[in-house]
C-alpha atoms as a printed R data frame, in Angstrom:
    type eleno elety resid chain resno      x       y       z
1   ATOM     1    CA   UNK     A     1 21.341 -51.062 -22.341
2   ATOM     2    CA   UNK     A     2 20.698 -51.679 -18.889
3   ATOM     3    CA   UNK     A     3 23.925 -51.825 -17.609
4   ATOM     4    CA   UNK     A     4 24.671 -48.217 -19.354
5   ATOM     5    CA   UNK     A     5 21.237 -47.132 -17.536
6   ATOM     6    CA   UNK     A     6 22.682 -48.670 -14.426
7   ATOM     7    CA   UNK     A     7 25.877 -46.703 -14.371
8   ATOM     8    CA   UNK     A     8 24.455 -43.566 -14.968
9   ATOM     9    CA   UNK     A     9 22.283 -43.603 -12.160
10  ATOM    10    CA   UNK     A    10 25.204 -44.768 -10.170
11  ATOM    11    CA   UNK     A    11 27.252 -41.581 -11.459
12  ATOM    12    CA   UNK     A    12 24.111 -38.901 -10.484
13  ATOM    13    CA   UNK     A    13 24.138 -40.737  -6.930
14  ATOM    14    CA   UNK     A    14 27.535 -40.066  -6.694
15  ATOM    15    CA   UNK     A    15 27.557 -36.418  -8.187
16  ATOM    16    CA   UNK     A    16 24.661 -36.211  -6.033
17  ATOM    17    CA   UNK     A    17 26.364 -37.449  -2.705
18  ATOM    18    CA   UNK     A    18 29.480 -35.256  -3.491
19  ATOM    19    CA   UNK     A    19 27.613 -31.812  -4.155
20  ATOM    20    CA   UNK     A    20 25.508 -32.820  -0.576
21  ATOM    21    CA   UNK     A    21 28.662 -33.419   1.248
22  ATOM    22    CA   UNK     A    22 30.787 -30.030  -0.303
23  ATOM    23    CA   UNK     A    23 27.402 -28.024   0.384
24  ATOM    24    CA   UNK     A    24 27.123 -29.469   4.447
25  ATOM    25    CA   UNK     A    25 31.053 -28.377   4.456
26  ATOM    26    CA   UNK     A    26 30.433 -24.582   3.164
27  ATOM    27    CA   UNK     A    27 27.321 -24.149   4.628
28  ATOM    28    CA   UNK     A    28 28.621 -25.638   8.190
29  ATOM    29    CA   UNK     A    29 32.089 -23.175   7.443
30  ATOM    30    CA   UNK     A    30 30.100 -19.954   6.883
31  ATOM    31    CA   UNK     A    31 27.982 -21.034  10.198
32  ATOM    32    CA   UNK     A    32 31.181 -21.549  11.915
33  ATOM    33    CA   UNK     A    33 33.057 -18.249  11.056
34  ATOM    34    CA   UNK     A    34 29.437 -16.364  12.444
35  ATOM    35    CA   UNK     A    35 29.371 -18.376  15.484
36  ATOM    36    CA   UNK     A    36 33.064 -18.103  16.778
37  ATOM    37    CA   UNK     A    37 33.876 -14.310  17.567
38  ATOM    38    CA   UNK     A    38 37.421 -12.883  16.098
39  ATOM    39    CA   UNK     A    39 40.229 -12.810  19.242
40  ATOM    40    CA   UNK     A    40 42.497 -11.213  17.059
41  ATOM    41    CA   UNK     A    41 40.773  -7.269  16.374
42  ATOM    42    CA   UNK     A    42 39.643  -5.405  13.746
43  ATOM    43    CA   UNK     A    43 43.441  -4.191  12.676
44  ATOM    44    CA   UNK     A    44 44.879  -5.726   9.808
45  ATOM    45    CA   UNK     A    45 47.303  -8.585  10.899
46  ATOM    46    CA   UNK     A    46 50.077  -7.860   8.063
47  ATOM    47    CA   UNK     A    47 50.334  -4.319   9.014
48  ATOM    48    CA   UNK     A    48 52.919  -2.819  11.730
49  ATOM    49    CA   UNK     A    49 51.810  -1.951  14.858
50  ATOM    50    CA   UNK     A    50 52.834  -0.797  17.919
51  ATOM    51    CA   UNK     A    51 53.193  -3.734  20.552
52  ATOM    52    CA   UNK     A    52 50.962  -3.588  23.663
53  ATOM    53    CA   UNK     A    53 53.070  -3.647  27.137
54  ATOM    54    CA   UNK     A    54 53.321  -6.981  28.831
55  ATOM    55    CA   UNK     A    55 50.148  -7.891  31.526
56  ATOM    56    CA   UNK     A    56 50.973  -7.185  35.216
57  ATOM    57    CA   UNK     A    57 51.128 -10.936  37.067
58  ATOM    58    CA   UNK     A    58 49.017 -11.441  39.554
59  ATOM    59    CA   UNK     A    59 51.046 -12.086  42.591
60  ATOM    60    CA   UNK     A    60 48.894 -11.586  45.523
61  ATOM    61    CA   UNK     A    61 49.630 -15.049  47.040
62  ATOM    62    CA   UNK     A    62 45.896 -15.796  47.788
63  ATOM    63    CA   UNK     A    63 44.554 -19.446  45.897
64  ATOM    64    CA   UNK     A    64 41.679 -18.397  44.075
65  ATOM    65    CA   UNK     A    65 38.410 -20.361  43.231
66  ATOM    66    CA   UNK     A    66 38.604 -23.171  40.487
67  ATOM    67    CA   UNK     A    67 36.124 -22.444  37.298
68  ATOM    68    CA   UNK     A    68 35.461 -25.992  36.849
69  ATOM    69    CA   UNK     A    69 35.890 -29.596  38.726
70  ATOM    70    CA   UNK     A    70 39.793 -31.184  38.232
71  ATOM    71    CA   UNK     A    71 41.148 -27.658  36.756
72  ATOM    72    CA   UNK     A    72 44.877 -27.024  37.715
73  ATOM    73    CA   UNK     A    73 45.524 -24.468  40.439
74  ATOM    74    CA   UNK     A    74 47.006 -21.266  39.101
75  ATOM    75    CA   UNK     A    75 49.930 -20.196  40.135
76  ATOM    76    CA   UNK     A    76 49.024 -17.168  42.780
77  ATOM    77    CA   UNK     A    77 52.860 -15.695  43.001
78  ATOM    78    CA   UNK     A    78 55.565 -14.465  40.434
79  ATOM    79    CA   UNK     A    79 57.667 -17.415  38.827
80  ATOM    80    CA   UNK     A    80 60.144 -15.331  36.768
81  ATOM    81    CA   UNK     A    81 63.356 -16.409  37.025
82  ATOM    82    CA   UNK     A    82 62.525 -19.848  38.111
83  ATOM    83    CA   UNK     A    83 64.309 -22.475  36.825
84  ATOM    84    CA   UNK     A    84 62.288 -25.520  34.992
85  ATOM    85    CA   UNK     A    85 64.517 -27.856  33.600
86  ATOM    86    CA   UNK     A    86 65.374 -31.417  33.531
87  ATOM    87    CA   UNK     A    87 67.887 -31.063  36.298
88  ATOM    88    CA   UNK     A    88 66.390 -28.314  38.130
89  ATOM    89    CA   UNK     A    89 62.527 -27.679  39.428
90  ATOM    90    CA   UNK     A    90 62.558 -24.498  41.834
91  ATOM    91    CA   UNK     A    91 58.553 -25.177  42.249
92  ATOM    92    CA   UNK     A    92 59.596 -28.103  44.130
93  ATOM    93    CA   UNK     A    93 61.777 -26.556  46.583
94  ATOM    94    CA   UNK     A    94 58.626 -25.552  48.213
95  ATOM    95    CA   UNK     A    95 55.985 -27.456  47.549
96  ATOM    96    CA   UNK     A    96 57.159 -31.055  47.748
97  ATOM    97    CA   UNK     A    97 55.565 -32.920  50.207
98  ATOM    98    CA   UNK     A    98 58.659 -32.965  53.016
99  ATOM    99    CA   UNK     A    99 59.683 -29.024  52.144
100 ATOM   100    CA   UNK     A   100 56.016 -27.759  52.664
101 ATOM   101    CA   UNK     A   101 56.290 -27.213  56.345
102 ATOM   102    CA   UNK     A   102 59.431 -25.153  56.287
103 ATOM   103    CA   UNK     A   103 57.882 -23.212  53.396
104 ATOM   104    CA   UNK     A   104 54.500 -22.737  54.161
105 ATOM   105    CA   UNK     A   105 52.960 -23.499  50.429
106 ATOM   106    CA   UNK     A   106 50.770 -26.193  49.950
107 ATOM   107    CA   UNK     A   107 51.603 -29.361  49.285
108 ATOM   108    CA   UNK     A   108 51.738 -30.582  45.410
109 ATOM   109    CA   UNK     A   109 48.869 -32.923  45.080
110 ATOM   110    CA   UNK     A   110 49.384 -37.066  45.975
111 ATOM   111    CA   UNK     A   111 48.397 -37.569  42.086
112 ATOM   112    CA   UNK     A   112 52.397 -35.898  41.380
113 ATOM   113    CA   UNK     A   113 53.635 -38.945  42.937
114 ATOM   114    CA   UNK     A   114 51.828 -41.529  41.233
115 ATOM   115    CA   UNK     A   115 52.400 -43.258  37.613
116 ATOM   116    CA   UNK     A   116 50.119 -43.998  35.211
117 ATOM   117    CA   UNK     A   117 49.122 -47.325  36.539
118 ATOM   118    CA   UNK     A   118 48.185 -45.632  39.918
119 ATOM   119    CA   UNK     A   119 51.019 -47.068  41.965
120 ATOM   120    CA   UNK     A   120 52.539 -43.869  44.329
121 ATOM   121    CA   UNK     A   121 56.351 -43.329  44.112
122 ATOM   122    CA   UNK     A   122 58.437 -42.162  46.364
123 ATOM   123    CA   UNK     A   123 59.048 -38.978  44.296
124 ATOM   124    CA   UNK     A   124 57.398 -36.706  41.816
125 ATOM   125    CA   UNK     A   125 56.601 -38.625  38.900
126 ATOM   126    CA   UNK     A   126 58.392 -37.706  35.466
127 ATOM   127    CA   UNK     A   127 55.064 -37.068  33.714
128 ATOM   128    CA   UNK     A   128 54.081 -34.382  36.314
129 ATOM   129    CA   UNK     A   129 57.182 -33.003  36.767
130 ATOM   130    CA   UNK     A   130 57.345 -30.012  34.252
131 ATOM   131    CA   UNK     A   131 54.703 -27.899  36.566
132 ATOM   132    CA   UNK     A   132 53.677 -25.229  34.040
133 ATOM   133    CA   UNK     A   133 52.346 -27.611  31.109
134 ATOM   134    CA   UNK     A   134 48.871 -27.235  33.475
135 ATOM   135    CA   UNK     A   135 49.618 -24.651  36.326
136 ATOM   136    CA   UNK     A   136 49.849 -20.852  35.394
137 ATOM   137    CA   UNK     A   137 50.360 -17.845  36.835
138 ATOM   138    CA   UNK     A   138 47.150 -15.078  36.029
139 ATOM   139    CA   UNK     A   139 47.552 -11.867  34.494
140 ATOM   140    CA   UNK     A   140 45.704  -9.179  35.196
141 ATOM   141    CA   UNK     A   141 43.668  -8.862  31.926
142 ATOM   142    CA   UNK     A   142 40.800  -8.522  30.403
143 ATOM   143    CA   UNK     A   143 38.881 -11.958  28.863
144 ATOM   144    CA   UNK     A   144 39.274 -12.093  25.041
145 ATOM   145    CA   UNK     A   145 35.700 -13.451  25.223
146 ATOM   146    CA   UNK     A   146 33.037 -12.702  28.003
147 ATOM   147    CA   UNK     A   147 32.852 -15.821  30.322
148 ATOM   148    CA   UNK     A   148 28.722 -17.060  30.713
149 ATOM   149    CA   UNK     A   149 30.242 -19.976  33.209
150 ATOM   150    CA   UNK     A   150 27.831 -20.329  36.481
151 ATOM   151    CA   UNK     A   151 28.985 -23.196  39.147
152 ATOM   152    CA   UNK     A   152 25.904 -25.506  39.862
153 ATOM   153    CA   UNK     A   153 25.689 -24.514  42.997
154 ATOM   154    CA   UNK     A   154 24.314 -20.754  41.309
155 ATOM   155    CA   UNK     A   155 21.863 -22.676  39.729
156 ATOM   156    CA   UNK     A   156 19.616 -23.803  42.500
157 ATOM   157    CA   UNK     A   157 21.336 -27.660  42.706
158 ATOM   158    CA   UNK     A   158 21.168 -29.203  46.445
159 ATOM   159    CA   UNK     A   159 23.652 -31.502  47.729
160 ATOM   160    CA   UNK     A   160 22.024 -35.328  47.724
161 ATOM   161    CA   UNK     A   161 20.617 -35.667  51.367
162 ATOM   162    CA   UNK     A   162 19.737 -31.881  52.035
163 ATOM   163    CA   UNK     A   163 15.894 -32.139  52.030
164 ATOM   164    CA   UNK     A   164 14.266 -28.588  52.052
């Protein structure tokens, strides 16, 4: 008798546990879809529509301002046509570290020449040699979602040492 008493409180623990967890998961995926805002519109995705014309690149050739600490540099001049391959890396033609004088661009970063175990090479390394899996040029767009980013310095931080 006990051992039927025993397992029936162990199967309403487990019912128990199981409605708890599948609640948490609807209740946290209703809060979810509130939270996030839709990128995609209010049209209906299955329906044909005319296609928007391509953003205009921003090519003014003038480095702009990094949003956060270790972000990529974007690329501030029109790469169409360029060719990226295994063989080929027109990027490099003017901003490896012995072409940048001739060129004027600045030089690819000394982390390009270094492998994963820090030790420098004497060329670009084969991890960082595809330049547009992180760098990319801007378009001239508007932001899907409004950006509420404000660099510390905005927020009234001091350097360590400045004494006011």
């Amino acid at each position: 008798m006990r051992s039927q008493d025993s397992s029936r409180r162990l199967i309403r623990r487990r019912v128990w546990a199981i409605t708890a967890v599948a609640l948490c998961l609807f209740t946290g995926g209703v809060t979810l879809a509130q939270v996030v805002p839709p990128l995609t519109g209010s049209q209906d995705p299955m329906q044909s529509q005319d296609t928007r014309p391509l953003p205009k690149w921003v090519i003014d050739d003038l480095r702009k301002m990094r949003n956060y600490p270790d972000q990529p540099p974007i690329i501030p001049h029109s790469i169409d046509g360029y060719q990226l391959s295994v063989n080929t890396n027109r990027c490099l033609s003017c901003h490896k570290r012995e072409l940048t004088e001739g060129s004027g661009a600045p030089m690819i970063s000394v982390t390009h020449y270094m492998n994963r175990e820090g030790q420098m090479l004497a060329d670009v390394s084969p991890r960082r040699y595809f330049c547009t899996a992180c760098h990319v040029p801007q378009a001239d767009v508007k932001p899907l979602v409004p950006n509420m980013f404000k660099d510390m310095s905005e927020l009234g931080f001091q350097p360590a040492g400045s004494e006011q």
